[in-house]
N, CA, C and O of each residue as an XYZ file, in Angstrom:
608
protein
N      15.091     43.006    -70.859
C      14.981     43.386    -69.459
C      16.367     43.727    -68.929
O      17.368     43.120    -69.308
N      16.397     44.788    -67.976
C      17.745     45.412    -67.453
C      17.988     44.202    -66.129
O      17.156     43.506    -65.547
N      19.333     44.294    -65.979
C      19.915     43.899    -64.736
C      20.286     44.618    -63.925
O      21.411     45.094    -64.078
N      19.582     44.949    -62.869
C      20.155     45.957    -61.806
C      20.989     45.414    -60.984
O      21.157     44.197    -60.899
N      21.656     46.377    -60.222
C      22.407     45.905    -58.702
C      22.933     47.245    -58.463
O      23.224     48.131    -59.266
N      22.997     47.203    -57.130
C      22.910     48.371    -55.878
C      24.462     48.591    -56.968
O      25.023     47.847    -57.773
N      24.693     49.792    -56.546
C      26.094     50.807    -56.293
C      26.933     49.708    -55.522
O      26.678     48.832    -54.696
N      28.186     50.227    -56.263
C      29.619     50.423    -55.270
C      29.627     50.761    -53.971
O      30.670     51.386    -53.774
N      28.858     50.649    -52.760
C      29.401     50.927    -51.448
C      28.059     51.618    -50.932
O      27.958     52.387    -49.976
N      26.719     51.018    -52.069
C      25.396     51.123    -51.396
C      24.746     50.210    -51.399
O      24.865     49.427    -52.342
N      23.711     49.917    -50.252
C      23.537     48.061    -50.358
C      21.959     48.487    -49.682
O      22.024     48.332    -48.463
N      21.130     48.777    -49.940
C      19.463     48.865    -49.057
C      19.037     47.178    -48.649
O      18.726     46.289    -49.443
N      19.118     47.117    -47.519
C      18.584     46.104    -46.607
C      17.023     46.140    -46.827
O      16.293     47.102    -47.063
N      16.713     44.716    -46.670
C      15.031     44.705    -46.951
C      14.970     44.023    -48.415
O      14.305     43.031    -48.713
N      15.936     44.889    -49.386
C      15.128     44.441    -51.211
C      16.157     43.851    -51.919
O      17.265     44.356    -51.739
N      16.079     42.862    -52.720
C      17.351     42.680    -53.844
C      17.620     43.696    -55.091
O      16.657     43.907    -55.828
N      18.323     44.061    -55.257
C      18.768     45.450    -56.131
C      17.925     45.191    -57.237
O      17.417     46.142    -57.830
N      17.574     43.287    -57.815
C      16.780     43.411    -59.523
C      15.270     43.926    -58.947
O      14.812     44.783    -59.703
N      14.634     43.710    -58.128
C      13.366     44.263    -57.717
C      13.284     45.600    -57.519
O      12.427     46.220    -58.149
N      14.220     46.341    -56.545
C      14.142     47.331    -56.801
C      14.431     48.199    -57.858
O      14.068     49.369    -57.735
N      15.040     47.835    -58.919
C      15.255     48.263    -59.980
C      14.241     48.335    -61.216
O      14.082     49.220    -62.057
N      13.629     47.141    -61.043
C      12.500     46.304    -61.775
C      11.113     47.509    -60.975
O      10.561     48.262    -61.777
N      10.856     47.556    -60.110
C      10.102     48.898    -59.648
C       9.661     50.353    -59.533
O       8.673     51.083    -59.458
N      11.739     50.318    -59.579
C      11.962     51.903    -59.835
C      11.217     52.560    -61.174
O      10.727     53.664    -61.412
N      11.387     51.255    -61.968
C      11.370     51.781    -63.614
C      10.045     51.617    -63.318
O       9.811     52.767    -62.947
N       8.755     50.898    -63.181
C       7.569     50.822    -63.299
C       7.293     52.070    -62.848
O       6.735     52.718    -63.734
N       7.443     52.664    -61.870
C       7.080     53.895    -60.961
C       7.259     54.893    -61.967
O       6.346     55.539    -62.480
N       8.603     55.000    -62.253
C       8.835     55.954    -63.820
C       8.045     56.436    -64.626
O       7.599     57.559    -64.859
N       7.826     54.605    -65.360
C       6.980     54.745    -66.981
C       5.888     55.067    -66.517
O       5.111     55.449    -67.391
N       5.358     55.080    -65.169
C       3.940     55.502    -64.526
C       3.917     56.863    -64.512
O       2.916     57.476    -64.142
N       4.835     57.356    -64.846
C       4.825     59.199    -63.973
C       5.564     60.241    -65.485
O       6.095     61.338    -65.655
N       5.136     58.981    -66.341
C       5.891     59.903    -67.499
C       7.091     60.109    -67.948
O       7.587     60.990    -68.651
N       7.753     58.549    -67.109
C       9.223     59.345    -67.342
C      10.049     59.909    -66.364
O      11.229     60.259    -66.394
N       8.978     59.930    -65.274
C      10.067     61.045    -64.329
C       9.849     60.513    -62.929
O       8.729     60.571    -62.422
N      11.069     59.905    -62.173
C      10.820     58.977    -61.232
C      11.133     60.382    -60.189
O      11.814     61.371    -60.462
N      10.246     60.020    -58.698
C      10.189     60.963    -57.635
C      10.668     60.426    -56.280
O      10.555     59.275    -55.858
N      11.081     61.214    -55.838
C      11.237     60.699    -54.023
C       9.924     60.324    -53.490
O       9.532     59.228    -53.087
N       9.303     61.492    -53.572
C       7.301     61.295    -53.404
C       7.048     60.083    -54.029
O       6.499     59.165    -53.419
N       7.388     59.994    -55.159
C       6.123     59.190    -55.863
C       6.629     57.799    -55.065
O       5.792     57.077    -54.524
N       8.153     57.458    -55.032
C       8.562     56.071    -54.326
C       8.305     55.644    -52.826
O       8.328     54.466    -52.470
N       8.072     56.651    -52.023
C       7.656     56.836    -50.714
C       6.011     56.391    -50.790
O       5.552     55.706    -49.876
N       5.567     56.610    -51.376
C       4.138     57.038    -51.581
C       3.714     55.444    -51.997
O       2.669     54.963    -51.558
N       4.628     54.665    -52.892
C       4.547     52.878    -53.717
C       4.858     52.403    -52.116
O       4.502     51.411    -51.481
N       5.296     53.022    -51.931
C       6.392     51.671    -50.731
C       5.274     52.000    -49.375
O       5.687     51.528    -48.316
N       4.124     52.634    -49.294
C       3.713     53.099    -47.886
C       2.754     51.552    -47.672
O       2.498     51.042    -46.581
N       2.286     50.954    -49.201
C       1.320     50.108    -48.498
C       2.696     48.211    -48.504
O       3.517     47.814    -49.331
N       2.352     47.798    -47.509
C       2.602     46.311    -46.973
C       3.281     45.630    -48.168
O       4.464     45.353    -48.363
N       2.217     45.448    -48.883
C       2.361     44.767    -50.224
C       2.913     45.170    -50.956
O       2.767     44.654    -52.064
N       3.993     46.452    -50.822
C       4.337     46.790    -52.188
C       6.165     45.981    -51.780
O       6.575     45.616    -50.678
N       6.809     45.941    -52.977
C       7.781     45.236    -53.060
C       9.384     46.335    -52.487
O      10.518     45.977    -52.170
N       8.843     47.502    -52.561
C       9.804     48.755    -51.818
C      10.107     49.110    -50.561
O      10.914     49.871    -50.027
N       8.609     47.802    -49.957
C       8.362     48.334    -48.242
C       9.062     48.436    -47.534
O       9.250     49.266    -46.644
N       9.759     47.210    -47.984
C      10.904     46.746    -46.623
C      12.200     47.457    -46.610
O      12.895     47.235    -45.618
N      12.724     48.352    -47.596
C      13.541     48.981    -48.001
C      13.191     50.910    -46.664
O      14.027     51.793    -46.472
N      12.164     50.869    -46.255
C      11.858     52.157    -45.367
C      11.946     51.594    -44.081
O      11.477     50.511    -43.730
N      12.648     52.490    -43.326
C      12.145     52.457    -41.692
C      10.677     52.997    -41.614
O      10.457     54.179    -41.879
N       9.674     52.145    -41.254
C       8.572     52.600    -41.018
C       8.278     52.696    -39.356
O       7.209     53.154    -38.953
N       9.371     52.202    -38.391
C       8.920     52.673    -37.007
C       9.487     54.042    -36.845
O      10.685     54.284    -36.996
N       8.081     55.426    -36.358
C       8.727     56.523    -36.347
C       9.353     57.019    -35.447
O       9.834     58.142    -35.600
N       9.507     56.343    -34.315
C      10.380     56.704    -33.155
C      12.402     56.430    -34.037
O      13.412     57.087    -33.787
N      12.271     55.508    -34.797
C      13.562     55.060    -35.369
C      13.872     56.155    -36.805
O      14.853     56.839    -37.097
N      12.761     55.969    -37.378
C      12.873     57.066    -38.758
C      13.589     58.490    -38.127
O      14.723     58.942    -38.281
N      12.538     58.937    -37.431
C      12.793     60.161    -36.596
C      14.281     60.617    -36.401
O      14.733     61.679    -36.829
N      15.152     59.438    -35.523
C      15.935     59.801    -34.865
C      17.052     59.637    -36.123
O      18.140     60.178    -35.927
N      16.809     58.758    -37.706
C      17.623     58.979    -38.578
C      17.752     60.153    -39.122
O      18.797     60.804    -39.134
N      16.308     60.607    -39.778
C      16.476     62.029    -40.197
C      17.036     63.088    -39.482
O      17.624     64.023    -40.026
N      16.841     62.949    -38.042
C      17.542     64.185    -37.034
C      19.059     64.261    -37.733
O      19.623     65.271    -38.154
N      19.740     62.332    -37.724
C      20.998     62.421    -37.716
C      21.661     62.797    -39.513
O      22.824     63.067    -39.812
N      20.503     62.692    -40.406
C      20.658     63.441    -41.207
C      20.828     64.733    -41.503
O      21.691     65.023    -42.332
N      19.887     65.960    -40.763
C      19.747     66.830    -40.385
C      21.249     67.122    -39.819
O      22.102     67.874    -40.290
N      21.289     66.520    -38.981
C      22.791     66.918    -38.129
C      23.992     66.931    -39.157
O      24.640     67.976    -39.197
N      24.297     66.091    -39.837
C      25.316     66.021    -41.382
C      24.678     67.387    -41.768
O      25.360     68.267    -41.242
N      23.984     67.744    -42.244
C      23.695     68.735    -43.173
C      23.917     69.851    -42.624
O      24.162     70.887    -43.242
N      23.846     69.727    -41.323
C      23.923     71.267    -40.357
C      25.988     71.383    -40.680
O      26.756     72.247    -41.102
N      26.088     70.208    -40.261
C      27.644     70.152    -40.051
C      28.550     70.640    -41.516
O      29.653     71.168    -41.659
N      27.709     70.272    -42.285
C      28.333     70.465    -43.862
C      28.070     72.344    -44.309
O      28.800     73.139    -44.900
N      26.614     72.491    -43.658
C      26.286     73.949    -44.326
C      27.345     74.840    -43.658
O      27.644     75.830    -44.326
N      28.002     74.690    -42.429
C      28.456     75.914    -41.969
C      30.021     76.738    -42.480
O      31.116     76.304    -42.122
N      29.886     77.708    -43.173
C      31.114     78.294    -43.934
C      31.793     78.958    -43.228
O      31.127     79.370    -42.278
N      33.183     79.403    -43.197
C      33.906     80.844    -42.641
C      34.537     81.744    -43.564
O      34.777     81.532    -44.753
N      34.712     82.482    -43.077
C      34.714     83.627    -44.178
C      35.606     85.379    -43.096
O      34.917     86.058    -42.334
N      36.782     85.611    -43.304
C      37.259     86.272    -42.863
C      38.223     86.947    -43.946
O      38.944     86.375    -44.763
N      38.043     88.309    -43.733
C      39.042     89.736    -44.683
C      40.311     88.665    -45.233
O      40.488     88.917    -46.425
N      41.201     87.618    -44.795
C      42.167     87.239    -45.000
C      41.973     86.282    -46.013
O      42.871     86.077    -46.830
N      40.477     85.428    -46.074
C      40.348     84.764    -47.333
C      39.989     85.316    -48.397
O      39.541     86.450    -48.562
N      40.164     84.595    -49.049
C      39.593     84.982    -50.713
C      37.782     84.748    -50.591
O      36.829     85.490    -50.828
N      37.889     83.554    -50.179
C      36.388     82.646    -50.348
C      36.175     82.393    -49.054
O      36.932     82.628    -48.112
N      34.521     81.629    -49.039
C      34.391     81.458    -47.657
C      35.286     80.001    -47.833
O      36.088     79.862    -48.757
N      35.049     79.029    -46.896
C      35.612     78.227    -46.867
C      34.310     76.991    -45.846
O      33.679     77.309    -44.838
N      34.287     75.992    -46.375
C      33.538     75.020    -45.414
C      34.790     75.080    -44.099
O      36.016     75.195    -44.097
N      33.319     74.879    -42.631
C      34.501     74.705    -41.615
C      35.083     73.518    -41.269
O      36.207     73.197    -40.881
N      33.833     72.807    -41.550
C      34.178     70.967    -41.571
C      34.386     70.255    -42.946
O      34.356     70.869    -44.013
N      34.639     68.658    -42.815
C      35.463     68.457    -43.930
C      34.912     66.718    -43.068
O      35.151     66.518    -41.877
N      34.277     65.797    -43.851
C      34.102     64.903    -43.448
C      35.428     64.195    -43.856
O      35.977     64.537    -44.903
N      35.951     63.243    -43.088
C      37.332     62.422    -43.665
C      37.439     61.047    -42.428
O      36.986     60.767    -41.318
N      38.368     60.457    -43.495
C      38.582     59.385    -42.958
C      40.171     58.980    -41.769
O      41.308     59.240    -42.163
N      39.948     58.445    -40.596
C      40.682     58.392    -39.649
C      41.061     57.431    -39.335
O      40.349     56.549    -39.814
N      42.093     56.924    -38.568
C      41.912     55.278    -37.613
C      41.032     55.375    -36.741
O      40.857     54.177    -36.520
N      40.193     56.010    -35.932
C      39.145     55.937    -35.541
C      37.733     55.595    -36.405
O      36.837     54.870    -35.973
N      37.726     56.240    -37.654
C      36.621     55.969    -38.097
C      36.346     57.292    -39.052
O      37.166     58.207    -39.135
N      35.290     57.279    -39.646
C      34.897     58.656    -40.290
C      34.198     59.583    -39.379
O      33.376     59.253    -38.524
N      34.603     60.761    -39.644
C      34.442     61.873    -38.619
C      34.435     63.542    -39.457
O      35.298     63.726    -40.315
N      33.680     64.397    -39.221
C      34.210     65.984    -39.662
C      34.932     66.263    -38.504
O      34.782     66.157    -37.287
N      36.193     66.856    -39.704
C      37.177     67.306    -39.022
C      37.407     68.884    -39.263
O      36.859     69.200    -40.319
N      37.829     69.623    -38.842
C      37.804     71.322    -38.843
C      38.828     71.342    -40.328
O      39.841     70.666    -40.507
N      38.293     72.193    -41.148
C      38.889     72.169    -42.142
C      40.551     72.760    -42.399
O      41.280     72.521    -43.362
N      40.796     73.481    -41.359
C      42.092     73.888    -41.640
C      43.061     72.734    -40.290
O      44.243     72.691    -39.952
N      42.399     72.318    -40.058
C      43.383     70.820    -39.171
C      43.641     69.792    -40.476
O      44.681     69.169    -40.691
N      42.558     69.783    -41.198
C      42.706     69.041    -42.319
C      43.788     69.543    -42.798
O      44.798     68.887    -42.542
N      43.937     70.527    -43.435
C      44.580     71.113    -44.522
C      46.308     71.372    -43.813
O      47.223     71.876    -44.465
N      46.423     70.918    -42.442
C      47.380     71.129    -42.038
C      47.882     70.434    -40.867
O      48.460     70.897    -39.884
N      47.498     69.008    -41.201
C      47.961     67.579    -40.905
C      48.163     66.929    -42.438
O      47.319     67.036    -43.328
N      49.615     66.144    -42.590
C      49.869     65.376    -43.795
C      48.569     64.362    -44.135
O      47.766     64.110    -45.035
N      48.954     63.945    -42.715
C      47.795     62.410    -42.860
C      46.617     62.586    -43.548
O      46.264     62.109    -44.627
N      45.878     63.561    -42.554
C      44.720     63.910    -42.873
C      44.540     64.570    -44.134
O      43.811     63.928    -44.891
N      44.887     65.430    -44.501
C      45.108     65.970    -45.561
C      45.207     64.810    -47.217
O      44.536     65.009    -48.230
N      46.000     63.918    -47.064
C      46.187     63.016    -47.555
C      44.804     62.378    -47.881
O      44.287     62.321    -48.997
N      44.245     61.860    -46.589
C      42.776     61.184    -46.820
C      41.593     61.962    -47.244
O      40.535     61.407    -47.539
N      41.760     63.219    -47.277
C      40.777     64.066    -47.715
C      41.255     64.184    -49.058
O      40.212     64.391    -49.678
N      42.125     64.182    -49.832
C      42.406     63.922    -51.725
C      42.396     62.879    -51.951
O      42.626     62.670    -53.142
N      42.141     61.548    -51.056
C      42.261     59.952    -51.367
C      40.379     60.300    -52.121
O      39.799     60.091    -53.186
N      39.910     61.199    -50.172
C      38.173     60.997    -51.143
C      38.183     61.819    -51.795
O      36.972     61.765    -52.010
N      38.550     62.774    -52.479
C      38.283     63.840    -53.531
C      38.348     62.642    -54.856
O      37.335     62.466    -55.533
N      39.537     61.911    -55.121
C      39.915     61.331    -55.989
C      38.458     59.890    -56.074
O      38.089     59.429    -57.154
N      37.926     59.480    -54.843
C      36.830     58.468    -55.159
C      35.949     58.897    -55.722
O      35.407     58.310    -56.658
N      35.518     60.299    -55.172
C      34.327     61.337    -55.852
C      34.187     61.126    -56.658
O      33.211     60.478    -57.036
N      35.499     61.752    -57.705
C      35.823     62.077    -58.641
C      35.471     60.978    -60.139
O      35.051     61.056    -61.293
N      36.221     59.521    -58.677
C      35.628     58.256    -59.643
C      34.541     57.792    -59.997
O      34.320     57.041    -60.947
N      33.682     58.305    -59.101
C      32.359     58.089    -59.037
C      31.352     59.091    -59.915
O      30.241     58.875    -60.400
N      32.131     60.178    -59.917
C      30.864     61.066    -60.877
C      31.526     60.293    -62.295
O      30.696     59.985    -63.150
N      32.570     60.060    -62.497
C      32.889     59.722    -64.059
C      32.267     58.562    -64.252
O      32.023     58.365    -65.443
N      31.774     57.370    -63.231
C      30.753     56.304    -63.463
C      29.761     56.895    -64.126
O      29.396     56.730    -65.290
N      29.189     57.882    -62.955
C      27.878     58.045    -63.326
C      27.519     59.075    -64.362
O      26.406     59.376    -64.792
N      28.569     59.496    -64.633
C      27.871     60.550    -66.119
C      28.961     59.481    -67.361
O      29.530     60.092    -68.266
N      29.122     58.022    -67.258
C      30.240     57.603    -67.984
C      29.572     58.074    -69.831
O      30.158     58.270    -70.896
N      28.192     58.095    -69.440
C      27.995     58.533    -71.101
C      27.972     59.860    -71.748
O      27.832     60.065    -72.953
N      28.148     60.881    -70.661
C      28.341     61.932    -71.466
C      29.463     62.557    -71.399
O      29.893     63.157    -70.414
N      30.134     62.403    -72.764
C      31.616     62.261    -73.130
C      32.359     63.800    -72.655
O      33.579     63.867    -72.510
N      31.097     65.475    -72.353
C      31.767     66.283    -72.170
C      31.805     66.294    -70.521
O      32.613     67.051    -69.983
N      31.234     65.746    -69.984
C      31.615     65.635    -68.756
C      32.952     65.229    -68.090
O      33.710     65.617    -67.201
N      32.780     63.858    -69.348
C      34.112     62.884    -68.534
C      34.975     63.438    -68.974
O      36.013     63.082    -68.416
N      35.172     64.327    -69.887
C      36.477     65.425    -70.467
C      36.840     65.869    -69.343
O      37.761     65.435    -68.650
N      35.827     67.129    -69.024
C      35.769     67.723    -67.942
C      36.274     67.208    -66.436
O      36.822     67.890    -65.570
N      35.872     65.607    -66.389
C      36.601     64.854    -64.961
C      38.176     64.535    -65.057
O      39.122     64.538    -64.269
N      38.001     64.290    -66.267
C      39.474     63.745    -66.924
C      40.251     65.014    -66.574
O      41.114     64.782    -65.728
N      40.195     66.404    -67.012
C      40.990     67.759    -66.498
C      40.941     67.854    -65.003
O      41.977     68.271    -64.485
N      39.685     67.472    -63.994
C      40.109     67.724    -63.110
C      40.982     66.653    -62.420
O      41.578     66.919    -61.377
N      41.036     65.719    -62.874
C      42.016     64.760    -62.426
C      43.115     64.343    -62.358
O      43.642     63.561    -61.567
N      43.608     65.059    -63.502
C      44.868     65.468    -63.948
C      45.817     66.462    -63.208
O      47.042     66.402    -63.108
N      44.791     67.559    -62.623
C      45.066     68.646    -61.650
C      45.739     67.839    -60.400
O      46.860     67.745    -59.902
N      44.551     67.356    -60.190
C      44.444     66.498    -58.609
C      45.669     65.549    -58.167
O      45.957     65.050    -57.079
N      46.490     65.475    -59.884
C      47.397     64.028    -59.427
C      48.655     64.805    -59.193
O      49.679     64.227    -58.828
């Protein structure tokens, strides 16, 4: 039997990481192998299931998360793109502040030290984080290993 536990700097309120883990996989070997957003939404809708408590099920509250999901995604999709660039360019740039985390306009980023700074601090966590998660496939982590090398 596997030992699960949540991520580095993800924690779902409601479930202990071995249950949900211990679930995830049942849902899986149920579906062939191939675990779904649907199919886990769909385990977790009735009371009794052990995933429940892990969903906002009041929809006045769900609602107003997905909006603020929605809103990230709006903020992330929008590019610029003018004769003087090469590429478009994202306009925002989520980063970290003494205020807090915030998108910041991407060329304020790119032309404040500070900021600038904290936006390759998270490039470099990313970075740590995809090499976790692909740690077994050795041409990947090649591949992270070159871009990291760049980055330093």
């Amino acid at each position: 039997m596997s030992v699960f536990s949540y991520r580095q700097g993800r924690h779902i309120t409601g479930i202990p990481a071995q249950v949900a883990g211990e679930e995830l996989e049942r849902l899986r070997m149920t579906n062939n192998g191939a675990l779904t957003a649907h199919a886990v939404l769909e385990a977790a809708r009735s009371m009794e299931s052990v995933l429940h408590g892990a969903f906002t099920w009041d929809d006045t509250e769900a609602a107003e998360k997905h909006r603020l999901t929605e809103a990230r995604k709006l903020i992330v999709s929008v590019q610029a793109f003018s004769p003087t660039m090469a590429r478009p360019v994202p306009v925002h740039i989520n980063v970290r502040a003494p205020e807090g985390r915030s998108y910041r306009a991407t060329m304020d980023v790119l032309s404040d030290a500070q900021l600038r700074e904290r936006a390759l601090q998270d490039v470099a966590v990313a970075l740590e984080q995809l090499r976790k998660k692909y740690s077994s496939f050795t041409d990947i982590i090649e591949m992270l290993n070159r871009m990291k090398s760049i980055a330093s």
